[in-house]
py3Dmol code that shows the C-alpha trace and the ligand (Angstrom):
import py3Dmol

protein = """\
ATOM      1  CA  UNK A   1      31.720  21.035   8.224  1.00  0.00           C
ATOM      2  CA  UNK A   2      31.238  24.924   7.298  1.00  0.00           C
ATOM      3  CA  UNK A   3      29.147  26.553   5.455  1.00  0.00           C
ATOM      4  CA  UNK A   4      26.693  23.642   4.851  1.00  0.00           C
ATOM      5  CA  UNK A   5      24.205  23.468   2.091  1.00  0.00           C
ATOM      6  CA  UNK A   6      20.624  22.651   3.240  1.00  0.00           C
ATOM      7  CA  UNK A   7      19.391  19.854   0.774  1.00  0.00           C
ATOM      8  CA  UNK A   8      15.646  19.013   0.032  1.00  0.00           C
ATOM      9  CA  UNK A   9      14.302  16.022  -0.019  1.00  0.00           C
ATOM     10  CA  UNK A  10      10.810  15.684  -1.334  1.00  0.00           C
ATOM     11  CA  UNK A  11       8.867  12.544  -1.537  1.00  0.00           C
ATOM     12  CA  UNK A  12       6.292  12.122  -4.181  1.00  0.00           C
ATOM     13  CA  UNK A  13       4.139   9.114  -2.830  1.00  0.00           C
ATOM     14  CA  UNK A  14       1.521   9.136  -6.282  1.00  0.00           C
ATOM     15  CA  UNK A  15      -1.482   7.606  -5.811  1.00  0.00           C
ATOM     16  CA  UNK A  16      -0.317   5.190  -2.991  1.00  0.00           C
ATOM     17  CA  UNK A  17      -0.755   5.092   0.543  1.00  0.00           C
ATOM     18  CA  UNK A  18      -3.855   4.325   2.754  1.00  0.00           C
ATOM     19  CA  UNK A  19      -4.361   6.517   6.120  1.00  0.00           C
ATOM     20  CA  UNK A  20      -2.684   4.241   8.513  1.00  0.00           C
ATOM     21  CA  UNK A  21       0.337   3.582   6.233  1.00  0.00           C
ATOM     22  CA  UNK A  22       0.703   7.296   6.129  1.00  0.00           C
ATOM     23  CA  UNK A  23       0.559   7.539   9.681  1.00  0.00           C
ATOM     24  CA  UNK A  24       3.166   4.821   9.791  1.00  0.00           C
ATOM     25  CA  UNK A  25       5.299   7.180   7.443  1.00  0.00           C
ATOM     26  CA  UNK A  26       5.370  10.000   9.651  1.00  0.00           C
ATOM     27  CA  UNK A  27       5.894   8.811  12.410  1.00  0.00           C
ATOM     28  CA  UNK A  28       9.118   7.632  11.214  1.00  0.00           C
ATOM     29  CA  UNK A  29      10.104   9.878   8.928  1.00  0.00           C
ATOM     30  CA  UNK A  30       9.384  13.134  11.564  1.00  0.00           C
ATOM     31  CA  UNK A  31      11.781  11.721  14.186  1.00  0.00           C
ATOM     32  CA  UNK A  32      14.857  12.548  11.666  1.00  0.00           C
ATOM     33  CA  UNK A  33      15.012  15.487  13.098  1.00  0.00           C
ATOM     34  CA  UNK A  34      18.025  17.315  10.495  1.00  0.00           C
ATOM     35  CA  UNK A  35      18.877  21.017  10.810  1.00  0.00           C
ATOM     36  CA  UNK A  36      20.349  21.289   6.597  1.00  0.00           C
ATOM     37  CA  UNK A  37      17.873  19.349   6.150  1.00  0.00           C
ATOM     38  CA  UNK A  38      14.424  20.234   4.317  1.00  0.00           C
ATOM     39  CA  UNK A  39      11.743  16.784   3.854  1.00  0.00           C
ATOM     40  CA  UNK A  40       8.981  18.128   2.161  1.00  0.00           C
ATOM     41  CA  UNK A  41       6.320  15.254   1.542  1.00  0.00           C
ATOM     42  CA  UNK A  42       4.037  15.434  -1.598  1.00  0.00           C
ATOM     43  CA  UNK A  43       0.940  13.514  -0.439  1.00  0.00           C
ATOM     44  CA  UNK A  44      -2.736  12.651  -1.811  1.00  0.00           C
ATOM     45  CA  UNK A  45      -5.809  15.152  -1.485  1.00  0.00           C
ATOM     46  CA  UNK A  46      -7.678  13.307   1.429  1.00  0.00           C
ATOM     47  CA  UNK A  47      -4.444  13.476   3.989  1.00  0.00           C
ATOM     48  CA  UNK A  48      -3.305  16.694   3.720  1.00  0.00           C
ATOM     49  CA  UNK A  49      -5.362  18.150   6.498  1.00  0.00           C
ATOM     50  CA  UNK A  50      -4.337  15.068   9.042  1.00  0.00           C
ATOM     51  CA  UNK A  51      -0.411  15.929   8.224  1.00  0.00           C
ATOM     52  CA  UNK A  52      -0.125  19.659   7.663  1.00  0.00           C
ATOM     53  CA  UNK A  53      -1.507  20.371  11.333  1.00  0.00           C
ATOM     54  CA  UNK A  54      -0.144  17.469  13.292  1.00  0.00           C
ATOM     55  CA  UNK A  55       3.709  17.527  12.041  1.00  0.00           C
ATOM     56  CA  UNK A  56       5.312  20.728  11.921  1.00  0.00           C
ATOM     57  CA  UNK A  57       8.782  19.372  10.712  1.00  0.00           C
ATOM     58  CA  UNK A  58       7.730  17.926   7.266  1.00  0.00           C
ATOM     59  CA  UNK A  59       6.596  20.226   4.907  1.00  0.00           C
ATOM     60  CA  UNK A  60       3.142  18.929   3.118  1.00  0.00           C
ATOM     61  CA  UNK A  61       2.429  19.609  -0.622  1.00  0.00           C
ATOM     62  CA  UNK A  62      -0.411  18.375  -2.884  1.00  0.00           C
ATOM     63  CA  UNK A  63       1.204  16.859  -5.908  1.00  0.00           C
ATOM     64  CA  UNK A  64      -1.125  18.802  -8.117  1.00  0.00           C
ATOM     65  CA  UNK A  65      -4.175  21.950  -8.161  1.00  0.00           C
ATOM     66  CA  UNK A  66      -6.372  22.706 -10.120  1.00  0.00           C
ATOM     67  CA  UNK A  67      -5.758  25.128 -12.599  1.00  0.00           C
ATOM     68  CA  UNK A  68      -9.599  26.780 -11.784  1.00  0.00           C
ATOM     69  CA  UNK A  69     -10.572  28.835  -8.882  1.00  0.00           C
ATOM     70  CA  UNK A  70     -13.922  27.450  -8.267  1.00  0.00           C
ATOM     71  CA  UNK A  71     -17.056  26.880  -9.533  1.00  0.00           C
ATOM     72  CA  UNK A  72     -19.044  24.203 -12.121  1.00  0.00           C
ATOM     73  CA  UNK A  73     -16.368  21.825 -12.131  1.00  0.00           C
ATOM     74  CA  UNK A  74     -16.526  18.621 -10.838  1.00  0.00           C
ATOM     75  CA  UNK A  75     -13.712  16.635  -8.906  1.00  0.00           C
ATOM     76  CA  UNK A  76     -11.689  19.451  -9.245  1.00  0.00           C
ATOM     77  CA  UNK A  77      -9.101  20.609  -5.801  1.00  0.00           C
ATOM     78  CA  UNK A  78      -8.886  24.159  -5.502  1.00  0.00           C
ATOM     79  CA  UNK A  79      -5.876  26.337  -4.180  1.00  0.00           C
ATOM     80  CA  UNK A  80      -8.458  27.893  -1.904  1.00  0.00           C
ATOM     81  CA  UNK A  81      -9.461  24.269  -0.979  1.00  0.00           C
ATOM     82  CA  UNK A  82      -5.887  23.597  -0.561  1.00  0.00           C
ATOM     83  CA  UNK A  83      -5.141  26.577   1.537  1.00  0.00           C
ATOM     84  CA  UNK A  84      -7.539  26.384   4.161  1.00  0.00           C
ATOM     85  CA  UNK A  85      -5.894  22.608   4.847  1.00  0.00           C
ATOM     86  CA  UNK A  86      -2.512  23.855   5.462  1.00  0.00           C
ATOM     87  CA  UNK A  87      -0.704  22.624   2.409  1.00  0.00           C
ATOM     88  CA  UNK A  88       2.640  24.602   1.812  1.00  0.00           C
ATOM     89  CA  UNK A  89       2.600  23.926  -1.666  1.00  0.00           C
ATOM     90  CA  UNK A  90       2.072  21.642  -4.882  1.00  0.00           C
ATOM     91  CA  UNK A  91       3.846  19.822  -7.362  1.00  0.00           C
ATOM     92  CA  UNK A  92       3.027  20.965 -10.964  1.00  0.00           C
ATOM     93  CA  UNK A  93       3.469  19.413 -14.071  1.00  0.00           C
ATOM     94  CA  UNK A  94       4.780  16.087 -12.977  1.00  0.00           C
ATOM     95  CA  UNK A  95       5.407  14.376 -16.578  1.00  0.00           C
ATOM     96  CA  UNK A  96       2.520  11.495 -15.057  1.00  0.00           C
ATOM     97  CA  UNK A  97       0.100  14.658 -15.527  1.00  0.00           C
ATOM     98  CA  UNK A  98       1.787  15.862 -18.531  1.00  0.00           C
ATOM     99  CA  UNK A  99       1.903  13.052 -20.148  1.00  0.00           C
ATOM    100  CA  UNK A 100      -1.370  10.637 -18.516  1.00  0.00           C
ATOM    101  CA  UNK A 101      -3.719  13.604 -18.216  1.00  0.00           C
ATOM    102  CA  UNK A 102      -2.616  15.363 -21.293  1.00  0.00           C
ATOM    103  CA  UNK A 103      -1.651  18.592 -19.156  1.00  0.00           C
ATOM    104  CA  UNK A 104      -0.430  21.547 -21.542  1.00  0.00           C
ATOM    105  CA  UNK A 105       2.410  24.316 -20.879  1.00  0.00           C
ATOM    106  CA  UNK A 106      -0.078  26.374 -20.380  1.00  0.00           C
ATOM    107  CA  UNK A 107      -2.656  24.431 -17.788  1.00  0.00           C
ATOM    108  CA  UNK A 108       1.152  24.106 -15.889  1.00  0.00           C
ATOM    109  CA  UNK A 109       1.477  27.881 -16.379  1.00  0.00           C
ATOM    110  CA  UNK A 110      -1.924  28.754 -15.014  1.00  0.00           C
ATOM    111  CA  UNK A 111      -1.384  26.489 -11.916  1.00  0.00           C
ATOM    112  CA  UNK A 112       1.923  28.190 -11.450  1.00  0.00           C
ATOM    113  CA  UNK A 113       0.471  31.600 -11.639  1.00  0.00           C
ATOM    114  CA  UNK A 114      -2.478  30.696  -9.079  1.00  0.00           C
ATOM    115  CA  UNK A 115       0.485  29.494  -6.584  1.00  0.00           C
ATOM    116  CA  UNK A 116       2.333  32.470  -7.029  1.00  0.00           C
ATOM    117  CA  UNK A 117      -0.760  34.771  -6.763  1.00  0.00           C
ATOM    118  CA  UNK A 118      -1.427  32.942  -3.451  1.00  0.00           C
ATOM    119  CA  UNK A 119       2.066  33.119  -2.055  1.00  0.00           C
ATOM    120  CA  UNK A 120       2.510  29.639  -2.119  1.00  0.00           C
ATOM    121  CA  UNK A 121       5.540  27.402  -2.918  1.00  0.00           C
ATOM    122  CA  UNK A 122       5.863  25.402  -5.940  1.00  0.00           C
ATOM    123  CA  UNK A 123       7.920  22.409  -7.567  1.00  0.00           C
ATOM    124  CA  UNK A 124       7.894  22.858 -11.246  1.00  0.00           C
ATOM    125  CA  UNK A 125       8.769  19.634 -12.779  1.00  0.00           C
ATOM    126  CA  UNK A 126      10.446  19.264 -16.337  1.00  0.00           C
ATOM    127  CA  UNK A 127      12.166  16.551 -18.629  1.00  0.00           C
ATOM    128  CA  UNK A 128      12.293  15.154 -21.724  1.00  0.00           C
ATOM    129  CA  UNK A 129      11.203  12.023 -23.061  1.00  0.00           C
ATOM    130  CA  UNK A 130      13.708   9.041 -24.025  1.00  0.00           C
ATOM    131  CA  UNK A 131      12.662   9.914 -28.153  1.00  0.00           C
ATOM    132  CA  UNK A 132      13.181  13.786 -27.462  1.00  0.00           C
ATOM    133  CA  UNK A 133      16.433  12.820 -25.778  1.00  0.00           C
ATOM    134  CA  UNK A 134      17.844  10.538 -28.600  1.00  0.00           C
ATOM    135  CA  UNK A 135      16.195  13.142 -31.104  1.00  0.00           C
ATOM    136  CA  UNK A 136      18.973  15.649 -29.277  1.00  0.00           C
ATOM    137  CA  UNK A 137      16.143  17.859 -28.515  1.00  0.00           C
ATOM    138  CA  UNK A 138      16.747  18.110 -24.760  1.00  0.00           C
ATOM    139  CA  UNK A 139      17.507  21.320 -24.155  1.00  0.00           C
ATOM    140  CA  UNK A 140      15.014  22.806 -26.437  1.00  0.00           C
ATOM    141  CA  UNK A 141      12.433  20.625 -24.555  1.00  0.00           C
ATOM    142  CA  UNK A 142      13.401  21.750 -21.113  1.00  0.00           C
ATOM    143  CA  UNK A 143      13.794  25.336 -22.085  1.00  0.00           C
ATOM    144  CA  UNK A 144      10.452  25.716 -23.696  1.00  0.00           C
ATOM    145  CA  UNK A 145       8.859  23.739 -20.329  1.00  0.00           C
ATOM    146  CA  UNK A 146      10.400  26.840 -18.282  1.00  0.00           C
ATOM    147  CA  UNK A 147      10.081  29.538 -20.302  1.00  0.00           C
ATOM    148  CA  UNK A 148       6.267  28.691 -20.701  1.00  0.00           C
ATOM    149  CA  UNK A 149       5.553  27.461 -17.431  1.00  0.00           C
ATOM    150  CA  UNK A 150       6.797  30.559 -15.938  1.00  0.00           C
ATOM    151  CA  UNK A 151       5.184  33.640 -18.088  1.00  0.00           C
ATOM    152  CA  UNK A 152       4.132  36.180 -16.104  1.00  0.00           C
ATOM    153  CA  UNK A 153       6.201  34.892 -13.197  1.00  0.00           C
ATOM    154  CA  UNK A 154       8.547  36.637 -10.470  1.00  0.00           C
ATOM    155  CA  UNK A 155       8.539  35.390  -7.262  1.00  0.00           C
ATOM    156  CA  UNK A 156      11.515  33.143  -7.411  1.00  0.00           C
ATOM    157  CA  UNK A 157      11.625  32.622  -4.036  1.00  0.00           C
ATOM    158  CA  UNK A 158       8.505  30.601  -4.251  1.00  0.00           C
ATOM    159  CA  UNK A 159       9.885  28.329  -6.874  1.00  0.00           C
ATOM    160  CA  UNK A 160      11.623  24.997  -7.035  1.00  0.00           C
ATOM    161  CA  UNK A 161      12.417  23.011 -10.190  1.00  0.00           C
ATOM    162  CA  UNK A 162      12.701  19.292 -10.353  1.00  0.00           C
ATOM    163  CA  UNK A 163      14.605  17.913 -13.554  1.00  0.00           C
ATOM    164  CA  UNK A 164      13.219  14.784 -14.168  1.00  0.00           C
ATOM    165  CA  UNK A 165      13.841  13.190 -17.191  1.00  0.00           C
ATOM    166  CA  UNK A 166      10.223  11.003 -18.225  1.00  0.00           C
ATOM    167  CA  UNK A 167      12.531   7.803 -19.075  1.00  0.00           C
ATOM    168  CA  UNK A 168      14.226   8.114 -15.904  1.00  0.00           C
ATOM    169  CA  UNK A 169      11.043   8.221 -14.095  1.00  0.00           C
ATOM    170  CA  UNK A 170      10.263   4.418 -12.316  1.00  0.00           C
ATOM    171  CA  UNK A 171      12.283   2.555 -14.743  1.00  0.00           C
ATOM    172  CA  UNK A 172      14.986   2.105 -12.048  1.00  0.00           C
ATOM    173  CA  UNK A 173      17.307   3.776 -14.234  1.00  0.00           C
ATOM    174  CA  UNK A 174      18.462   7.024 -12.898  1.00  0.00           C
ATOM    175  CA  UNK A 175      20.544   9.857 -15.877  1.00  0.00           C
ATOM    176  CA  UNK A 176      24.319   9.138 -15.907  1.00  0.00           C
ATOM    177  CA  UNK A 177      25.984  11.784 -13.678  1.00  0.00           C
ATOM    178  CA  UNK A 178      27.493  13.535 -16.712  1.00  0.00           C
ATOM    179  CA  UNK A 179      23.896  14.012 -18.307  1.00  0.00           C
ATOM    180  CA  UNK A 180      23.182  14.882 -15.274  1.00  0.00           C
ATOM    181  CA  UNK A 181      26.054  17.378 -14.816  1.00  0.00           C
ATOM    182  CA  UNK A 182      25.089  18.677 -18.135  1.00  0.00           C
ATOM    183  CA  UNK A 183      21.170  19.961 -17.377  1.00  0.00           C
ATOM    184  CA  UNK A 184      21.915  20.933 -14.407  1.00  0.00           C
ATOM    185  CA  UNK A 185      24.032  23.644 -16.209  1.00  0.00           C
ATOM    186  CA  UNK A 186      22.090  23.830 -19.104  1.00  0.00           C
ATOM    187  CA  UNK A 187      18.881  24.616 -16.854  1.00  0.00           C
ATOM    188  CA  UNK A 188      20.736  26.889 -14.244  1.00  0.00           C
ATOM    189  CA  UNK A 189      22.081  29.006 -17.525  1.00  0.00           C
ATOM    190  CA  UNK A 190      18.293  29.694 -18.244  1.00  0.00           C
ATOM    191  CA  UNK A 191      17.288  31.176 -14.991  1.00  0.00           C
ATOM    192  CA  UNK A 192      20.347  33.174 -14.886  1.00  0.00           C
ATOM    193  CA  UNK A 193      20.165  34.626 -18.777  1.00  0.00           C
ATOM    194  CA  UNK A 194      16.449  34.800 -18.984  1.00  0.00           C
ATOM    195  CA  UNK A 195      15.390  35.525 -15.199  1.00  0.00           C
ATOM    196  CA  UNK A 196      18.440  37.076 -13.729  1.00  0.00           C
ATOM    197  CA  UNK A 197      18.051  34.445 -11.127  1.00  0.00           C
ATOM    198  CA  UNK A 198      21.387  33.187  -9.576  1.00  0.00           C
ATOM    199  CA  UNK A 199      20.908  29.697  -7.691  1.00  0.00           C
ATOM    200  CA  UNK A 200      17.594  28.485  -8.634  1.00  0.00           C
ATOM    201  CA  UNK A 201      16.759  26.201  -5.900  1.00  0.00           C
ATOM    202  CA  UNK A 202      16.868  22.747  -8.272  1.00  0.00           C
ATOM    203  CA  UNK A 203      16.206  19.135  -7.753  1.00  0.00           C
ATOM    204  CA  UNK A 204      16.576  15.803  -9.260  1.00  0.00           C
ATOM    205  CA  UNK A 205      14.164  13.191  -9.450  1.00  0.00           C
ATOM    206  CA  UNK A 206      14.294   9.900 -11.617  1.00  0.00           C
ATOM    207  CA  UNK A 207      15.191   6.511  -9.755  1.00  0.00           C
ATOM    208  CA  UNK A 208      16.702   8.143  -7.208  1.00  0.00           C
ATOM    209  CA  UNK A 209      17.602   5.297  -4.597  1.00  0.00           C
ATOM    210  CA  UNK A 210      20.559   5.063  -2.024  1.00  0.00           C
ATOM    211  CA  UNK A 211      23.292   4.894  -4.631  1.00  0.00           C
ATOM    212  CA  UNK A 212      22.483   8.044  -6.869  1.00  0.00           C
ATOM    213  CA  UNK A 213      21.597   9.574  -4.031  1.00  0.00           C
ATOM    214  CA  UNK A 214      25.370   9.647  -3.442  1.00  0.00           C
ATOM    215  CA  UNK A 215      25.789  10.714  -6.806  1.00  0.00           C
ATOM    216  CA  UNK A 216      23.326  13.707  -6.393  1.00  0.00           C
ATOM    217  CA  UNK A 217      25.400  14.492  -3.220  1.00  0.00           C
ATOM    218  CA  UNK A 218      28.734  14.448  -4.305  1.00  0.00           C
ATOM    219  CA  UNK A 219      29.047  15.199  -8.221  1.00  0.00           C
ATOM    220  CA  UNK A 220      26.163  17.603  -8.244  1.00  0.00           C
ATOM    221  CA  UNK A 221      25.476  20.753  -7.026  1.00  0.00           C
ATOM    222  CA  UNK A 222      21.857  20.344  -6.958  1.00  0.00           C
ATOM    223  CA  UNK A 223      19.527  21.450  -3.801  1.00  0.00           C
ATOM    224  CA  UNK A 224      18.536  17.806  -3.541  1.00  0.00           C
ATOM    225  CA  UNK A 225      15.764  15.195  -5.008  1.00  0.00           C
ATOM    226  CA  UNK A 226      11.692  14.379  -5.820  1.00  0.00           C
ATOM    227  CA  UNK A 227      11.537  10.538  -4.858  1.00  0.00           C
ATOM    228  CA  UNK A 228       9.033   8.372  -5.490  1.00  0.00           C
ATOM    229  CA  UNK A 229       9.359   4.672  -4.966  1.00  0.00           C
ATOM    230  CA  UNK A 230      12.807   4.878  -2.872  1.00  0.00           C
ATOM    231  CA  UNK A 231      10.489   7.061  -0.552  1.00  0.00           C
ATOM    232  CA  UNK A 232       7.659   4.993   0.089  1.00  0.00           C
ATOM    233  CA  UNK A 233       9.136   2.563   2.404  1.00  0.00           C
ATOM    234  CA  UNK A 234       9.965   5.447   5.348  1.00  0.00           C
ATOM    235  CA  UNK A 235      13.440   3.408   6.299  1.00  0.00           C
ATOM    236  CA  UNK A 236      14.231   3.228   2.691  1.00  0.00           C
ATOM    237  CA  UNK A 237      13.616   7.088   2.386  1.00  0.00           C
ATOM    238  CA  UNK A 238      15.818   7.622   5.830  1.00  0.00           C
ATOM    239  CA  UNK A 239      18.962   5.526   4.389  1.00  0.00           C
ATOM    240  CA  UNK A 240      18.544   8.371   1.589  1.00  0.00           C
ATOM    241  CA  UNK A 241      18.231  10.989   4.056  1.00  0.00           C
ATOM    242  CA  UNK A 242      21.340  10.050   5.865  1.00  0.00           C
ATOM    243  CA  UNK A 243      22.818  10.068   2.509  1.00  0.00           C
ATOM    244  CA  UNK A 244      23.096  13.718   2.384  1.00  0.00           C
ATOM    245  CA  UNK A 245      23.226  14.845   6.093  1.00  0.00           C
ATOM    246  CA  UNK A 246      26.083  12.682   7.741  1.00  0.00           C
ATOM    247  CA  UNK A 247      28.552  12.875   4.757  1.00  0.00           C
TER     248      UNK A 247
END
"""
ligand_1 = """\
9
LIG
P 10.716 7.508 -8.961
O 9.673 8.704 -9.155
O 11.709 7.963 -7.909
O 9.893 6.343 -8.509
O 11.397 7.296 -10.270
C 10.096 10.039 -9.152
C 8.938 10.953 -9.436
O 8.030 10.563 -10.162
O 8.878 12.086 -8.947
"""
view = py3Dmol.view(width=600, height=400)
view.addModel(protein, "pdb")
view.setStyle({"model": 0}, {"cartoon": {"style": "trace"}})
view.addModel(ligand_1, "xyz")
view.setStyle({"model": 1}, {"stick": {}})
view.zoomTo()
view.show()
């Protein structure tokens, strides 16, 4: 097929996994070996040092940083902490740490300007609740989570948004494709009117299992999806993988 898009595929594994599960995981999962094909994985604190210098063909993030430097505060992980492990990146603002550890805009916004300031990548997550939803306040949701996540921002090339609607989250109900269809415009418009920035590198995540997957693949033009459960299970995440490489 020409001109090929290379999808992402990040796996978000939450607070799951012990050390020899994970090894399990990557052992499978690095043998799908996929040239359009980016699997980033989004692992706890303790293995990131393990997996960032042992597989060179999955890209390991944190799923979160602190939004400190260093100093008095306790249980905190620091990007320099972070850095000297070999992680490529972090997830910010998952709604679990928006909405379980009562993370602002702006804790999300200093994160993201501590990544950027470090050259690092980043997966910005946003999404409305179910209430904001049926209140009709999506878009005004979403665009406030950008615009505020990202002031002071400009290296785009760092950045990758996941849209992921809270309800959507775990419930095993994924967005209909035309809700879908519709944010994905609605958030592309932003980047282009507000940033200037043409093809923001955007994901979905919410449910995604083996059948949206197809719908991300085909009735989308989104750079891929942020798993979580559908990823755990590493032949579960490759049926998804194969999803959008052999089609
Ligand atoms: P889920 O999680 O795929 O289990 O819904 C997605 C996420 O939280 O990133």
């Amino acid at each position: 097929m020409l001109d090929r898009k290379k999808y992402i595929l990040a796996s978000n594994w939450k607070a799951n996994f012990t050390l020899e599960e994970a090894i399990n995981w990557f052992e499978i999962v690095s043998r799908l070996n996929y040239p359009d094909l980016r699997i980033i994985a989004a692992i706890p604190y303790p293995y990131i040092h393990y997996f960032a210098t042992r597989y060179n063909n999955i890209d390991v993030f944190s799923q979160n940083i602190s939004h400190v430097l260093g100093g008095a505060y306790t249980g905190e992980v620091t990007i320099s902490m972070l850095k000297s492990v070999g992680f490529r990146g972090s997830i910010v603002g998952h709604s679990e740490r928006r909405h379980l550890f009562n993370e602002s805009n702006q804790i999300i916004n200093k994160k993201v300007l501590i990544l950027q300031e470090n050259s690092t990548e980043i997966i910005l997550c946003i999404g409305e609740t179910l209430e904001e939803r049926k209140e009709g306040k999506t878009e005004r949701v979403l665009y406030d989570q950008i615009i505020s996540a990202l002031n002071g921002f400009s290296r785009f090339e760092l950045l990758t948004v996941a849209y992921e609607p809270v309800w959507a989250i775990g419930t095993g109900i994924p967005i209909s494709p035309h809700d879908l269809t519709e944010a994905e415009r609605f958030i592309r418009k932003i980047f282009e009117d507000k940033f200037g920035v043409k093809n923001i590198i955007l994901l979905y995540g919410g449910s995604v299992d083996k059948e949206f997957a197809k719908v991300i693949r085909n009735q989308t033009t989104l750079d891929g999806a942020l798993i979580g459960s559908a990823s755990w299970k590493p032949h579960n995440f490759e049926e998804i993988i194969r999803i959008f490489v052999e089609h």
